[in-house]
C-alpha positions as YAML, in Angstrom:
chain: A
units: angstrom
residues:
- id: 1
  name: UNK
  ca: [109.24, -7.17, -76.26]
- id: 2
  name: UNK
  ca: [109.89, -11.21, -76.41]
- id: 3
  name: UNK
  ca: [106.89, -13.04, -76.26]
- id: 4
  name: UNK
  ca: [105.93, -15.86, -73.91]
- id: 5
  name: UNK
  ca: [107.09, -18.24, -76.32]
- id: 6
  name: UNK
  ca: [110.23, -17.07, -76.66]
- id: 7
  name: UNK
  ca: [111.20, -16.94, -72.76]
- id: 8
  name: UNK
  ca: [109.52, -20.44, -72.40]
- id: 9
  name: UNK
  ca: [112.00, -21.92, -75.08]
- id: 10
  name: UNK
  ca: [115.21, -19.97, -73.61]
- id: 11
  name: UNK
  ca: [114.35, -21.18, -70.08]
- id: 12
  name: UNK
  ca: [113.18, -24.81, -71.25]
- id: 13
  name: UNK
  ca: [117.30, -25.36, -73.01]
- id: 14
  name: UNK
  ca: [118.52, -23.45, -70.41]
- id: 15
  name: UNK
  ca: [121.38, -25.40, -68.21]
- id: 16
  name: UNK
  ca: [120.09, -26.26, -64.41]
- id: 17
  name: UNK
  ca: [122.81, -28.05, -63.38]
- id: 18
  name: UNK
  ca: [124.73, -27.67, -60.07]
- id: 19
  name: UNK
  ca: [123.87, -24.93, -57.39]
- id: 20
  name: UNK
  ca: [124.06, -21.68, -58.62]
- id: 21
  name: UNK
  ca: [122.05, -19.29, -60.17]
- id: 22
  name: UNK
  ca: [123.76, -17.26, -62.16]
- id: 23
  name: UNK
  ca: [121.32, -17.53, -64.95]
- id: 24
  name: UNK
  ca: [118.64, -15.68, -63.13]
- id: 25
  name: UNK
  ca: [120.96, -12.27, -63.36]
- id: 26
  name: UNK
  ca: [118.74, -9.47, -64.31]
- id: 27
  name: UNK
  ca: [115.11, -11.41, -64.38]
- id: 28
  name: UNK
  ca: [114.73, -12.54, -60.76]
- id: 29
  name: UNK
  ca: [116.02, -11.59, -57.23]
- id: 30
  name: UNK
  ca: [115.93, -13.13, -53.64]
- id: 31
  name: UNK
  ca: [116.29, -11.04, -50.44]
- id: 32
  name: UNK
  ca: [119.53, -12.66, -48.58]
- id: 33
  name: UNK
  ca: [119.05, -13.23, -44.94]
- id: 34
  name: UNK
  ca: [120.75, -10.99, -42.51]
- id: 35
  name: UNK
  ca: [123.47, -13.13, -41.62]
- id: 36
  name: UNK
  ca: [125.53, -13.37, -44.09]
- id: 37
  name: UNK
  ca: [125.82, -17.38, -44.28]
- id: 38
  name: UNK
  ca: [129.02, -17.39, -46.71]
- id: 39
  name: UNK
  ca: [130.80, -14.94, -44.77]
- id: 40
  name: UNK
  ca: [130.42, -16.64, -41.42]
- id: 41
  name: UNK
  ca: [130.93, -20.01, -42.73]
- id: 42
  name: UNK
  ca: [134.40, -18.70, -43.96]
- id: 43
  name: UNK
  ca: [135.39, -17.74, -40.28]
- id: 44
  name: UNK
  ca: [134.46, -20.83, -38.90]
- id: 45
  name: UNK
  ca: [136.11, -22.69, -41.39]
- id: 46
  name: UNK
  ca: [139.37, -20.64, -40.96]
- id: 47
  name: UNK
  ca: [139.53, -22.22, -37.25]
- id: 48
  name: UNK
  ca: [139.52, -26.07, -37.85]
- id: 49
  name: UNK
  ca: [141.41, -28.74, -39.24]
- id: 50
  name: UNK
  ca: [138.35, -30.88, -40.27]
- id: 51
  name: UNK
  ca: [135.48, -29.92, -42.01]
- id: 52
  name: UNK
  ca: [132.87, -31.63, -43.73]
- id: 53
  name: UNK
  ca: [129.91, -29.98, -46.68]
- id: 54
  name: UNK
  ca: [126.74, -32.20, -46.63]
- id: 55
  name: UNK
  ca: [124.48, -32.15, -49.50]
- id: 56
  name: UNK
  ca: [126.89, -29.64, -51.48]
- id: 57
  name: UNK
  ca: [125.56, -29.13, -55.03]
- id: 58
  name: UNK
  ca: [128.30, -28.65, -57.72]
- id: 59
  name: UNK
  ca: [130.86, -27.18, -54.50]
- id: 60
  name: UNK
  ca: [129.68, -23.51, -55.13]
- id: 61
  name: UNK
  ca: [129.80, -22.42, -51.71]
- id: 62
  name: UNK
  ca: [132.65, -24.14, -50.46]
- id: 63
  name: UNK
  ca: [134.78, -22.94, -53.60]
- id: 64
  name: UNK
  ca: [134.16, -19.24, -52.36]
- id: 65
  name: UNK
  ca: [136.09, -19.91, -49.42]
- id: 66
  name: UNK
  ca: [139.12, -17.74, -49.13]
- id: 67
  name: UNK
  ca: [140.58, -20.06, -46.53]
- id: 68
  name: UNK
  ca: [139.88, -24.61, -46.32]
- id: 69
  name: UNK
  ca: [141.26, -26.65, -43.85]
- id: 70
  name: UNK
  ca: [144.06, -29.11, -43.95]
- id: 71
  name: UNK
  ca: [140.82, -31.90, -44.11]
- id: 72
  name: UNK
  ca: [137.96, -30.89, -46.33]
- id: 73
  name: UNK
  ca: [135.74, -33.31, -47.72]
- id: 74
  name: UNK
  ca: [132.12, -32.79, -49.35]
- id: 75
  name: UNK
  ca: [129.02, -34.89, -50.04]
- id: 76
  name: UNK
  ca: [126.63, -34.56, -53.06]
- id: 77
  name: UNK
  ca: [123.87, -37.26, -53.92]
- id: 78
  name: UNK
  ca: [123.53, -36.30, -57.43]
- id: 79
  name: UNK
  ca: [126.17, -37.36, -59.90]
- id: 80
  name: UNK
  ca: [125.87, -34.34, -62.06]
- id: 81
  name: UNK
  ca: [126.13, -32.50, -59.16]
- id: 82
  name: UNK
  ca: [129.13, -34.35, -57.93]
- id: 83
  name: UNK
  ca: [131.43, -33.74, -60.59]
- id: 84
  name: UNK
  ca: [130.86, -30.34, -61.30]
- id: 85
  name: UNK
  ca: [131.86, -30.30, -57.45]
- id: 86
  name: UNK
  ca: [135.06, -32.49, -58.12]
- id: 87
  name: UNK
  ca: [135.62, -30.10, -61.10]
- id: 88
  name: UNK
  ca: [135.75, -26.90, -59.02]
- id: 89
  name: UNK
  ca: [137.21, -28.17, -55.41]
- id: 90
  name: UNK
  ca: [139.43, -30.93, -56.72]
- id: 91
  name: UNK
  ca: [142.45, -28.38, -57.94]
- id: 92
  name: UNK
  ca: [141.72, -27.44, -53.74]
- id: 93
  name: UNK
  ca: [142.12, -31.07, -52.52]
- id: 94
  name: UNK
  ca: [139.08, -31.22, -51.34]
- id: 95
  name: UNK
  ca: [137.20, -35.05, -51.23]
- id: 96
  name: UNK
  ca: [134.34, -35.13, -53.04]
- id: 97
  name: UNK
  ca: [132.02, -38.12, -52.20]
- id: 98
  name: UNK
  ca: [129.15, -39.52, -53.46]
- id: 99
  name: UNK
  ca: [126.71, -39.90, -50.76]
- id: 100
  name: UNK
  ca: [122.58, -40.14, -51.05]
- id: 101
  name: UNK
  ca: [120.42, -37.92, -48.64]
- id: 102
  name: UNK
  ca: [118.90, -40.51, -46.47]
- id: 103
  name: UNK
  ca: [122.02, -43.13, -46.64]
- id: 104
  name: UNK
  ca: [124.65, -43.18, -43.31]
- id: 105
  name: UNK
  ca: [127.19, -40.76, -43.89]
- id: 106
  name: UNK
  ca: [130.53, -42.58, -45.69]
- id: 107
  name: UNK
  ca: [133.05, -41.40, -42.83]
- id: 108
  name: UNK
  ca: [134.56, -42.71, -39.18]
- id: 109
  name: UNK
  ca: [132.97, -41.80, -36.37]
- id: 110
  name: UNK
  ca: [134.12, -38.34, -35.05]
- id: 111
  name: UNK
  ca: [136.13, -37.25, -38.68]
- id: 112
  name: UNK
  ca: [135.39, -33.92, -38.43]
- id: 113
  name: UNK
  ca: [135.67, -30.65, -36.18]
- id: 114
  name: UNK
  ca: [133.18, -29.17, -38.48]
- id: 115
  name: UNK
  ca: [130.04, -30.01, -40.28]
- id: 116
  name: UNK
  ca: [128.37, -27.51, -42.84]
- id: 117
  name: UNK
  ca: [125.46, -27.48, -45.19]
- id: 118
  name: UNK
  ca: [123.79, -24.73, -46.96]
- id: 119
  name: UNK
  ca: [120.28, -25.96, -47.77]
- id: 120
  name: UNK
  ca: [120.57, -30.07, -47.08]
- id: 121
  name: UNK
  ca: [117.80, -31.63, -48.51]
- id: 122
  name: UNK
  ca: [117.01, -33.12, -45.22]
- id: 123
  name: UNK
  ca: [119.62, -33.10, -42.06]
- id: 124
  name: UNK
  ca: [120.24, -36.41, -40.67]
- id: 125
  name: UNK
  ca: [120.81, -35.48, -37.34]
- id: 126
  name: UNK
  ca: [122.55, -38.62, -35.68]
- id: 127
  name: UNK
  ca: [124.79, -38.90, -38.48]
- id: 128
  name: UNK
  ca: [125.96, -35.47, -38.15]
- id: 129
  name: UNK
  ca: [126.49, -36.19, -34.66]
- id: 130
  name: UNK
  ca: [128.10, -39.61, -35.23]
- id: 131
  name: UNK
  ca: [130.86, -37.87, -37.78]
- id: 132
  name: UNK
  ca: [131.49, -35.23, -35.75]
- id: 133
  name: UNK
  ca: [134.96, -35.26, -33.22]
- id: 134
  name: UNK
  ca: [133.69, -34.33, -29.79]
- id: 135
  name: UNK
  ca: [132.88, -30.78, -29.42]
- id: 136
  name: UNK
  ca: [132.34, -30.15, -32.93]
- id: 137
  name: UNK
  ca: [130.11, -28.29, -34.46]
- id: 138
  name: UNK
  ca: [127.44, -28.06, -36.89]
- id: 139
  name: UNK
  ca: [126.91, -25.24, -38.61]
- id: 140
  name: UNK
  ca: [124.13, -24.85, -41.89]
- id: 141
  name: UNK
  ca: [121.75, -22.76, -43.10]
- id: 142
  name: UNK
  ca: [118.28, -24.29, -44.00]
- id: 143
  name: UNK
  ca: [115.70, -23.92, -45.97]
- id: 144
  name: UNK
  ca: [112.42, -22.91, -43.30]
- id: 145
  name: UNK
  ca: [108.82, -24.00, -43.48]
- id: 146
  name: UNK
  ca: [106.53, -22.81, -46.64]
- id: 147
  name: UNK
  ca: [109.03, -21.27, -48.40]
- id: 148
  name: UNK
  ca: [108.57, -19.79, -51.77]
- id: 149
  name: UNK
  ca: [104.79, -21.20, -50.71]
- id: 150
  name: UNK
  ca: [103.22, -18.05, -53.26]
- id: 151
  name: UNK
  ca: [104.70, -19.51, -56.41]
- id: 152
  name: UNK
  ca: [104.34, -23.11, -55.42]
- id: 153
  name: UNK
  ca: [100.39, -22.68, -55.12]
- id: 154
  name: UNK
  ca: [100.00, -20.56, -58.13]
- id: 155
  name: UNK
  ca: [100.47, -23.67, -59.87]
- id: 156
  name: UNK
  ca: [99.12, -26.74, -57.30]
- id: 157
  name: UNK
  ca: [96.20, -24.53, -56.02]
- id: 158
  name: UNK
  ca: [96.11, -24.08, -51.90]
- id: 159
  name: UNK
  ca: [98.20, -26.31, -49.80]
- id: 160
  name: UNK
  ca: [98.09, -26.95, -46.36]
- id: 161
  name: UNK
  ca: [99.89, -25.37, -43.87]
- id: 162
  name: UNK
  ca: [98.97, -27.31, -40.59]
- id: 163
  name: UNK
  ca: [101.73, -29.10, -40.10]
- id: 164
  name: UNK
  ca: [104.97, -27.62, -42.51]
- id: 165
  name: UNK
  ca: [108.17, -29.55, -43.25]
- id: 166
  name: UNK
  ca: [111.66, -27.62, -41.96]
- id: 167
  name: UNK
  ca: [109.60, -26.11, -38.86]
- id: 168
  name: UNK
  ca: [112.78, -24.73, -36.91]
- id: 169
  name: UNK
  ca: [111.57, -25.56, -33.62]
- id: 170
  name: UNK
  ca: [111.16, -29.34, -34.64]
- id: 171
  name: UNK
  ca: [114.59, -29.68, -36.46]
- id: 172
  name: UNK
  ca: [116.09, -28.35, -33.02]
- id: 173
  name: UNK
  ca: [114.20, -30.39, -31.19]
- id: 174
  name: UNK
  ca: [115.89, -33.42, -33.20]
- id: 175
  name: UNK
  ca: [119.15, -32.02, -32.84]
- id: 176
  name: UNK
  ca: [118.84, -32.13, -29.10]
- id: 177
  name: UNK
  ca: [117.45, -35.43, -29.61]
- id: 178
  name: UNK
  ca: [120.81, -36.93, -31.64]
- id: 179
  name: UNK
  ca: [122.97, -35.26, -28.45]
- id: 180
  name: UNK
  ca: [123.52, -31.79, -29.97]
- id: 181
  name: UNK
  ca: [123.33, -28.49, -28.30]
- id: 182
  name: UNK
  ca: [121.99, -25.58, -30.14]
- id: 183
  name: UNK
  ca: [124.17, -22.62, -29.90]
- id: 184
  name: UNK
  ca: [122.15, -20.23, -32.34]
- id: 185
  name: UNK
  ca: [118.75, -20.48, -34.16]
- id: 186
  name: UNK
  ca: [117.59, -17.31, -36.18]
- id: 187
  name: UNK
  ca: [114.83, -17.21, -39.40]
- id: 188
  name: UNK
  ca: [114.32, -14.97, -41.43]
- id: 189
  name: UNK
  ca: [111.89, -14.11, -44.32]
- id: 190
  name: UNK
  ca: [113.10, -13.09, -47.61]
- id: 191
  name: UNK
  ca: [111.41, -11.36, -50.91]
- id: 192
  name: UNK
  ca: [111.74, -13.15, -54.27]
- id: 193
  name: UNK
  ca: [110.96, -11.12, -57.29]
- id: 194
  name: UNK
  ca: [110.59, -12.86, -60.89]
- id: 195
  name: UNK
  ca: [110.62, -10.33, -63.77]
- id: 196
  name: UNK
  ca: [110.02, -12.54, -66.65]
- id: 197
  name: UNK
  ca: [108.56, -15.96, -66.54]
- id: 198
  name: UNK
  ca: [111.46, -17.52, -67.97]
- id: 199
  name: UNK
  ca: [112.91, -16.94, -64.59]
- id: 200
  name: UNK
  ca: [110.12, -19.23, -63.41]
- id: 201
  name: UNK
  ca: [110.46, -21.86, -65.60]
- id: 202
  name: UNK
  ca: [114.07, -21.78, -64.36]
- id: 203
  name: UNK
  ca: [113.86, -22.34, -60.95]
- id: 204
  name: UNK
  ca: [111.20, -24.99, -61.42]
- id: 205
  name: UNK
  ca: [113.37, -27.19, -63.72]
- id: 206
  name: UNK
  ca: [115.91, -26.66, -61.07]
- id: 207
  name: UNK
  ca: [114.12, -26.85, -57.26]
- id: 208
  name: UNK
  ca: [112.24, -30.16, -58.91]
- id: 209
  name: UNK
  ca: [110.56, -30.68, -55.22]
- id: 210
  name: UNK
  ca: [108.49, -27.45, -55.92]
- id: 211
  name: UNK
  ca: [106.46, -28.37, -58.52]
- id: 212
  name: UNK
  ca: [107.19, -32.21, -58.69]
- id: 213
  name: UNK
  ca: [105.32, -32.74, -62.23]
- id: 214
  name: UNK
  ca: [106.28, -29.77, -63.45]
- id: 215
  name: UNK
  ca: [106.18, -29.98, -67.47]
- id: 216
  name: UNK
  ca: [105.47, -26.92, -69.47]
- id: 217
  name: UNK
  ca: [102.84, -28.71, -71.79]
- id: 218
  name: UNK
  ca: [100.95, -29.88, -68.34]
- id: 219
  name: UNK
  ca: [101.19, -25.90, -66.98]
- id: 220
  name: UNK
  ca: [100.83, -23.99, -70.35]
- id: 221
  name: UNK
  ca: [97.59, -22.49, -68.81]
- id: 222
  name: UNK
  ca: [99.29, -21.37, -65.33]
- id: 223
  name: UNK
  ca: [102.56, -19.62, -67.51]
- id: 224
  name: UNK
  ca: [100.11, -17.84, -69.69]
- id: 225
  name: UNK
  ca: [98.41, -16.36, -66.35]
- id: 226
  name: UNK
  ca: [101.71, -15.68, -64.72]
- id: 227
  name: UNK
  ca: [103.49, -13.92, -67.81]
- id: 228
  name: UNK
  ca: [100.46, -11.53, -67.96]
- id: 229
  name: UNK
  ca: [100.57, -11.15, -64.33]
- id: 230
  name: UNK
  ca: [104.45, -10.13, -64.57]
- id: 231
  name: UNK
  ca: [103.37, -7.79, -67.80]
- id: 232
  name: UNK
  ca: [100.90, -6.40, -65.66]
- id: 233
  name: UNK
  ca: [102.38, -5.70, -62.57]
- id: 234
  name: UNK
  ca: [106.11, -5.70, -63.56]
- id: 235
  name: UNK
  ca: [106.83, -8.87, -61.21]
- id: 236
  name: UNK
  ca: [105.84, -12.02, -59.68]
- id: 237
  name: UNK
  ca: [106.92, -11.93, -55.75]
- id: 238
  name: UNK
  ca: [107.01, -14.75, -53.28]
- id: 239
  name: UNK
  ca: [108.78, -15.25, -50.01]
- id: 240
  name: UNK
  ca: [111.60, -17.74, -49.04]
- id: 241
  name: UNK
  ca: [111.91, -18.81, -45.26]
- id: 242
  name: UNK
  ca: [115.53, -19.68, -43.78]
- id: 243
  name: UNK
  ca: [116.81, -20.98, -40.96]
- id: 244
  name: UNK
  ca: [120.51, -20.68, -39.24]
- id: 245
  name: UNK
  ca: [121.14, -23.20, -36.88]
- id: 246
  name: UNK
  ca: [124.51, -23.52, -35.16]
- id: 247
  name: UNK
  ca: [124.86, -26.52, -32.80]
- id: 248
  name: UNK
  ca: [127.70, -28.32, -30.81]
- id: 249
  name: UNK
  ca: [128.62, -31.88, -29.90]
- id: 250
  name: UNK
  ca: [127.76, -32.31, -26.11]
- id: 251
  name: UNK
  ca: [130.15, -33.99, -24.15]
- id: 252
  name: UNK
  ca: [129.75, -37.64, -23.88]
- id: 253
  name: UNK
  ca: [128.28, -38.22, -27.12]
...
């Protein structure tokens, strides 16, 4: 059996680096939603001539589409990120651009039939309505309120959950704001499973927002409690929330 030490060094030199997560193959899972995001972006994306990936990591998602458009461009804000993205969809023509979460959107007004994200760090609704050609759509899958809120708080202690970030009802109440209609909104809560605490190190050197000061001098004490928890009871298991919104362009915007 490999001791603590062990999984903390592996996980510590581990690679983080765009959005997949390969690495966690055989020591964690995560319930997928219902939906199938992938497969319906692929439909949707089969039916334009324009589309446009916010906030797309290293281009995993879009590179798993069997079918692009004659137009497909993608945004990522950070530049590792970005060219593992121009790496993978460049061969595909697609434009990879660097653009920050927060900053306008580096496109014309109405460029694109289609707008996608899969877990934006934060959408910026009237730019997604400002690039999008009239009667496009936007089409994403978010991240939902306290998601993965068990593992967060077994190292920050209790958080508050009065009033969450990526509430559903308030991002479509924003959307409607910026001139969108929603078409769809589902959630859905999923089971995560860690099976060695590696895994946890893992995902906390790569979702940095979790456990901003995450170090594992500073949380030696909290990884000693969780590997015997996992010894113990053969996992650790949290929850992650999602959210898929689908929303069009009204006319006049």
């Amino acid at each position: 059996m490999r001791t603590i030490d062990d999984l903390l060094k592996e996980a510590s030199a581990a690679d983080v680096g765009g959005w997949g997560f390969g690495w966690l193959e055989g020591r964690a899972t995560e319930e997928r939603p219902p939906w199938g995001y992938a497969r319906l972006l692929a439909g949707r994306l089969e039916g334009v001539q324009s589309a446009l990936d916010i906030d797309t990591g290293g281009g995993e998602i879009v590179a798993e589409m069997p079918v692009l458009p004659p137009r497909m461009a993608v945004t990522e804000g950070w530049a590792p990120n970005a060219e593992r993205a121009r790496r993978l969809l460049g061969p595909r023509g697609v434009e990879v651009v660097p653009a920050r979460p927060g900053e306008p959107l580096p496109f014309e007004d109405g460029a694109f039939e289609l707008v996608s994200s899969r877990h934006p760090v934060r959408p910026d609704w009237a730019e997604i309505a400002r690039v999008l050609a009239p009667g496009g759509v936007y089409f994403a899958q978010h991240v939902g309120p306290a998601s993965a809120f068990e593992l967060i708080q077994w190292f920050l202690g209790p958080l508050p959950r009065g009033d969450l970030a990526r509430d559903p009802v308030r991002e479509a109440d924003e959307a409607r704001a910026a001139g969108l209609e929603i078409v769809d909104l589902r959630t859905a809560r999923c089971r995560m499973e860690f099976s060695d605490v590696g895994a946890v190190v893992w995902i906390l050197r790569k979702c940095v927002w979790w456990v901003p000061d995450f170090d594992i001098d500073r949380y030696r004490e909290a990884l000693v409690r969780m590997d015997e928890h996992i010894r113990t009871h053969g996992a650790f298991v949290a929850h992650s929330t999602r959210t898929l919104v689908e929303a069009r362009l009204r006319a006049g915007n």
